[in-house]
C-alpha positions as CSV (number, residue, x, y, z in Angstrom):
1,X,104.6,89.6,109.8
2,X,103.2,90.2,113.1
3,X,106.6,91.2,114.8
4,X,107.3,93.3,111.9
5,X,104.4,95.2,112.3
6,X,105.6,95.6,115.9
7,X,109.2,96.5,115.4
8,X,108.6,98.5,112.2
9,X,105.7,100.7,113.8
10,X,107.2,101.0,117.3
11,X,110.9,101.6,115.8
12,X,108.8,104.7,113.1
13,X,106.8,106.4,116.5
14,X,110.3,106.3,118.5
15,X,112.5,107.8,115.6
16,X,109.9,110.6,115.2
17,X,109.8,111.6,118.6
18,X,113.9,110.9,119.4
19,X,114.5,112.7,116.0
20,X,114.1,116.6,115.7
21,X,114.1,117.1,111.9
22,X,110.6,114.8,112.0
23,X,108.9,117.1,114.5
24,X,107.0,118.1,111.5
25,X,103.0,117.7,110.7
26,X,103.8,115.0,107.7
27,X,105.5,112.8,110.7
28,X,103.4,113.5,113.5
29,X,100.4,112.1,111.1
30,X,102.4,109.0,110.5
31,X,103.3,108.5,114.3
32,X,99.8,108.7,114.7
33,X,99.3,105.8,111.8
34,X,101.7,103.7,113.4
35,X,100.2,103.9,116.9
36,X,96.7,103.0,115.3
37,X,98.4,100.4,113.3
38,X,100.3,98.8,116.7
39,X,96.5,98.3,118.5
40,X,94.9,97.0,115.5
41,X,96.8,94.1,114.5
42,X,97.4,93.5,118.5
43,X,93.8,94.0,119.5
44,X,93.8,90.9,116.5
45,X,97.2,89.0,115.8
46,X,97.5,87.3,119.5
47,X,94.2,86.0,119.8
48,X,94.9,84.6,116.0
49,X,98.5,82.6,117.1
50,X,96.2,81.8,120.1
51,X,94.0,79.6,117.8
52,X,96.9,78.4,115.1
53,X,99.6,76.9,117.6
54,X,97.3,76.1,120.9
55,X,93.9,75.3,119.1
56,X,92.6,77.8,121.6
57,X,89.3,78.7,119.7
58,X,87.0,80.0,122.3
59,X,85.9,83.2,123.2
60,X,83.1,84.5,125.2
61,X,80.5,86.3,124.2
62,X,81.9,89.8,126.3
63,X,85.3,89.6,124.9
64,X,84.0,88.9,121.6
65,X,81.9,92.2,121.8
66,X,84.8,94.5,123.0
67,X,87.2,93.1,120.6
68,X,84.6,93.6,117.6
69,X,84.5,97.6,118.9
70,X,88.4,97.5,119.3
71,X,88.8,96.3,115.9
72,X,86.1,98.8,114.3
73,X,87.1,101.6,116.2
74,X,91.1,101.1,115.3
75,X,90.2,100.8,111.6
76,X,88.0,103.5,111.9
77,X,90.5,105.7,113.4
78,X,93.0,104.3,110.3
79,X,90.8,105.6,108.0
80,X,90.7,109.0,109.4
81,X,94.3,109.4,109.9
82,X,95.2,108.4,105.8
83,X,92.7,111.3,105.2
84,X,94.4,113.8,107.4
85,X,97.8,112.9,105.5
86,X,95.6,113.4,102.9
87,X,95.8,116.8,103.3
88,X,98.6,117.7,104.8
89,X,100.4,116.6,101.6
90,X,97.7,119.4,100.1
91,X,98.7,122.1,102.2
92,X,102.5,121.1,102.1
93,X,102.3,121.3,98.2
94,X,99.6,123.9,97.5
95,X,100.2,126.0,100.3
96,X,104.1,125.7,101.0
97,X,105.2,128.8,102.3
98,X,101.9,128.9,104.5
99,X,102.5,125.2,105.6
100,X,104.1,125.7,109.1
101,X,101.3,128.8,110.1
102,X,98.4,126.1,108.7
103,X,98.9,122.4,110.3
104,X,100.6,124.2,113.4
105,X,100.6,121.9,116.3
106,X,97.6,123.0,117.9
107,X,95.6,122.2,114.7
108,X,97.3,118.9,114.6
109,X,96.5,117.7,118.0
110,X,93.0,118.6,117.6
111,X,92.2,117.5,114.3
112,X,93.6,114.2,115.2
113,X,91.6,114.0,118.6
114,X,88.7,115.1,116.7
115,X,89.5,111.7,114.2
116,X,89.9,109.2,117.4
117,X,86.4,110.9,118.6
118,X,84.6,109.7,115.7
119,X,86.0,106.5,115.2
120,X,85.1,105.7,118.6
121,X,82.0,107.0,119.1
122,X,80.3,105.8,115.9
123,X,81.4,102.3,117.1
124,X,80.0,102.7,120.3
125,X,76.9,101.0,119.0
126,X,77.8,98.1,117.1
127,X,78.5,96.0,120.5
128,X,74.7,97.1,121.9
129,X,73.8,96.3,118.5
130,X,74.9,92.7,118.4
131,X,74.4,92.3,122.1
132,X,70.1,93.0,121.2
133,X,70.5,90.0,119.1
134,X,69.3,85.9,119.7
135,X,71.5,83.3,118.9
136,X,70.4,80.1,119.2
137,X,72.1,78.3,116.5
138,X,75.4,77.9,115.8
139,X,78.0,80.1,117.5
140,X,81.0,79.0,115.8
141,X,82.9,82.2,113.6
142,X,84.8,81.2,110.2
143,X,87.2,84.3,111.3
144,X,89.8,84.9,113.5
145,X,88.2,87.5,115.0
146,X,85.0,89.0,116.2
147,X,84.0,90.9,112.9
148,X,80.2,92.4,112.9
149,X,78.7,91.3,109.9
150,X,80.4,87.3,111.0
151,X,78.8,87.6,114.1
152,X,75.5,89.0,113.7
153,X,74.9,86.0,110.6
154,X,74.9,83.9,113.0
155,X,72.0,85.4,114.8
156,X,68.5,83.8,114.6
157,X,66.7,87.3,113.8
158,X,66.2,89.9,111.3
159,X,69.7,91.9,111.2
160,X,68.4,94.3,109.3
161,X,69.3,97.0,111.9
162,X,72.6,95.9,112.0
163,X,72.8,96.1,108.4
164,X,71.4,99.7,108.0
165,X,73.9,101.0,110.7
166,X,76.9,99.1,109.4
167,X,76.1,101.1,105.9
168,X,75.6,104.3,107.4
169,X,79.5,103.7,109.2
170,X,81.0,103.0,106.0
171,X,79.0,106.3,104.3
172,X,80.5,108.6,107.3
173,X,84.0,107.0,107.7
174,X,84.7,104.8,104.4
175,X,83.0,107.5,101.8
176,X,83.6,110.6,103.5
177,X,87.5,110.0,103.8
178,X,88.0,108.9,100.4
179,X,85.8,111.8,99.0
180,X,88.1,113.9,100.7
181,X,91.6,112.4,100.0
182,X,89.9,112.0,96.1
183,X,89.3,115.7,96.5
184,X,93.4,116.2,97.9
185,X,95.1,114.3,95.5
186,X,93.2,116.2,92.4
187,X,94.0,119.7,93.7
188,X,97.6,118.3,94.1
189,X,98.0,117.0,90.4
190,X,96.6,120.0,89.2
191,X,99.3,122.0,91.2
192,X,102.0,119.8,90.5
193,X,100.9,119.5,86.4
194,X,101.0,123.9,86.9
195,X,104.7,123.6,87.7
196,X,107.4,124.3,85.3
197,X,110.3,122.2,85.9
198,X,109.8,118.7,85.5
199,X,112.3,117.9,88.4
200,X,109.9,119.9,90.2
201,X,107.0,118.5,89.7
202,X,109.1,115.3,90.2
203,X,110.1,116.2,93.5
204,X,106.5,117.5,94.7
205,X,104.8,114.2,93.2
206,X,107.3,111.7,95.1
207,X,106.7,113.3,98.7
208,X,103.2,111.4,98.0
209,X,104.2,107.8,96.7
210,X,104.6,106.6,100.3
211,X,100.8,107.9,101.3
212,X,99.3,106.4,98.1
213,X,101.2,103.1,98.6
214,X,99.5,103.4,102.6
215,X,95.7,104.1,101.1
216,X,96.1,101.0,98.4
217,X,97.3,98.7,101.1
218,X,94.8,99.8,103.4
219,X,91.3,100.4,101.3
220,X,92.0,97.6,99.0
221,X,91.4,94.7,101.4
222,X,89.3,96.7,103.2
223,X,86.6,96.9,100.7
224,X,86.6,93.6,99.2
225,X,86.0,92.5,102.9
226,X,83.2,94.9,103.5
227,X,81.4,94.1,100.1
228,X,81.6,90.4,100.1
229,X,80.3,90.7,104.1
230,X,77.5,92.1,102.1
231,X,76.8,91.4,98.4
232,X,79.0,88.2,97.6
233,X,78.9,86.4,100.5
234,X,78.0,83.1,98.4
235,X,80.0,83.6,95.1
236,X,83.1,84.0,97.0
237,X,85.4,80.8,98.4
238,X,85.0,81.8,102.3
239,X,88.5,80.5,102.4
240,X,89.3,83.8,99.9
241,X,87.0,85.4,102.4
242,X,88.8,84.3,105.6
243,X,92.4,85.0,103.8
244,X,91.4,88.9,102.8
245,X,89.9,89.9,106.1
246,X,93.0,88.9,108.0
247,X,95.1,90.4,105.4
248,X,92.9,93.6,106.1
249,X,94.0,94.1,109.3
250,X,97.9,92.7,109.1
251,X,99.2,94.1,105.8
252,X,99.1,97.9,106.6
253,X,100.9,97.3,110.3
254,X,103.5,95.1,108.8
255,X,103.8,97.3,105.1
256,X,103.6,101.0,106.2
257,X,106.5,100.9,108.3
258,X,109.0,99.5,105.5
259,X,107.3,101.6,102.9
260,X,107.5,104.7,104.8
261,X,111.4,103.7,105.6
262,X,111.9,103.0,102.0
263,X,110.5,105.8,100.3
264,X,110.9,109.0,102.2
265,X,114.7,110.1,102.4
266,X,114.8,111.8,105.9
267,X,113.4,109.1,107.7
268,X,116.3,106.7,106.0
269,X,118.7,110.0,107.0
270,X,116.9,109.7,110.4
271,X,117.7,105.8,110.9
272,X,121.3,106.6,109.9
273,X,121.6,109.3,112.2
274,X,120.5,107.3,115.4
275,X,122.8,104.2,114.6
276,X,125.3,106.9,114.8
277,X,124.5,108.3,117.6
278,X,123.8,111.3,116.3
279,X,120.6,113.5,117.5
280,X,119.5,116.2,114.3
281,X,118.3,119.4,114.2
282,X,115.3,121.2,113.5
């Protein structure tokens, strides 16, 4: 799954940019997912193989900080970019004729350094956070990785800082970004119910199968790990636990790619075309 991920996401950000007919703003926000999706499950995945095949199951206390903002930041970041595809699919069927002159270029490149901006910053604090924190039990992690809420359990004091913070992260990224796609996706029913022809409507409706497929595979693990972390953390197996949360971070790398490639015609077109040899048009 991992060299999927790799191949899949790496293959999708080099036919976008090797391509001319996917210079467009639906692409450039899925060369932007793939990119996020290639750090997170690396900033992960190694350290993971690391501890299956060569029992290597340390990890200082440092590392295990920057990985923890790695891992949050990158997800963060995910987050963000599924809302701005979000509504780009809003503008491209709402707006059509208006689409180029919206989600020009300019716009794109700052709206998605404006998304890397918050994911990063708002993370910022969780390593100071953890780093506050004594530990003077065990340090051993059930996970495979350096997640916040597995690491600062193991702490001897109140967390309830932690806690507070982690909520308010989830409230600005997590809520916020589904709010907003929510708020997309039911002013583009309503447009697409308004249209006439059903091949129309047809034909508007599949140009978002793809993105929806992306946000199921991505939110869906996400929020079972992020609730059990906090509400069922002892009516759920931590073996369930353990499975989910490194399913959270490898399904969308390794799933996106081959949806995306399944599902949306001019990228197949596109793959064609550069077996062939062949470089498009705009």
């Amino acid at each position: 799954m991992y060299i999927i991920s790799l191949v899949g996401n790496f293959g999708l950000v080099y036919l976008i940019y090797y391509e001319e007919s996917l210079h467009r703003p639906m692409y450039f926000f899925l060369a932007m997912l793939s990119l996020v999706d290639l750090f997170t499950c690396t900033t992960t995945l190694p350290n993971a193989l690391f501890i299956f095949w060569f029992k290597l199951k340390e990890i200082s206390f440092t590392a295990c900080l920057v990985q923890m903002f790695f891992v949050h930041g990158f997800t963060g970041v995910e987050s963000g970019v599924l809302m701005l595809m979000a509504l780009d699919r809003y503008v491209a069927i709402c707006y059509p004729l208006r689409y180029a002159t919206i989600l020009t270029n300019s716009v794109i490149a700052k709206v998605g350094l404006a998304t890397f901006l918050r994911g990063v910053l708002l993370m910022i604090p969780f390593p100071f956070l953890v780093k506050r924190l004594p530990f003077c039990q065990s340090n051993v992690i059930s996970h495979t990785y350096c997640d916040h809420m597995s690491v600062v359990k193991l702490s001897c004091a109140s967390i309830k800082i932690n806690v507070i913070y982690g909520l308010m992260v989830a409230l600005l990224i997590g809520v916020f970004d589904i709010c907003c796609i929510s708020v997309s996706y039911t002013m583009i029913l309503r447009a697409v119910v308004s249209l006439s022809s059903a091949d129309a409507r047809q034909k508007a409706f599949s140009t978002c199968t793809a993105h929806i497929s992306a946000i199921i595979i991505t939110y869906v693990p996400a929020f079972f790990t992020f609730f059990t972390h906090r509400f069922g953390g002892h009516t759920i197996p931590p073996s369930l636990h353990i499975i989910v949360a490194n399913l959270y971070l490898l399904l969308p790398p390794t799933l996106n790619p081959i949806v995306y490639g399944m599902k949306t015609k001019q990228i197949r077109d596109s793959i064609i075309k550069v077996f062939h040899g062949e470089k498009g048009s705009r």
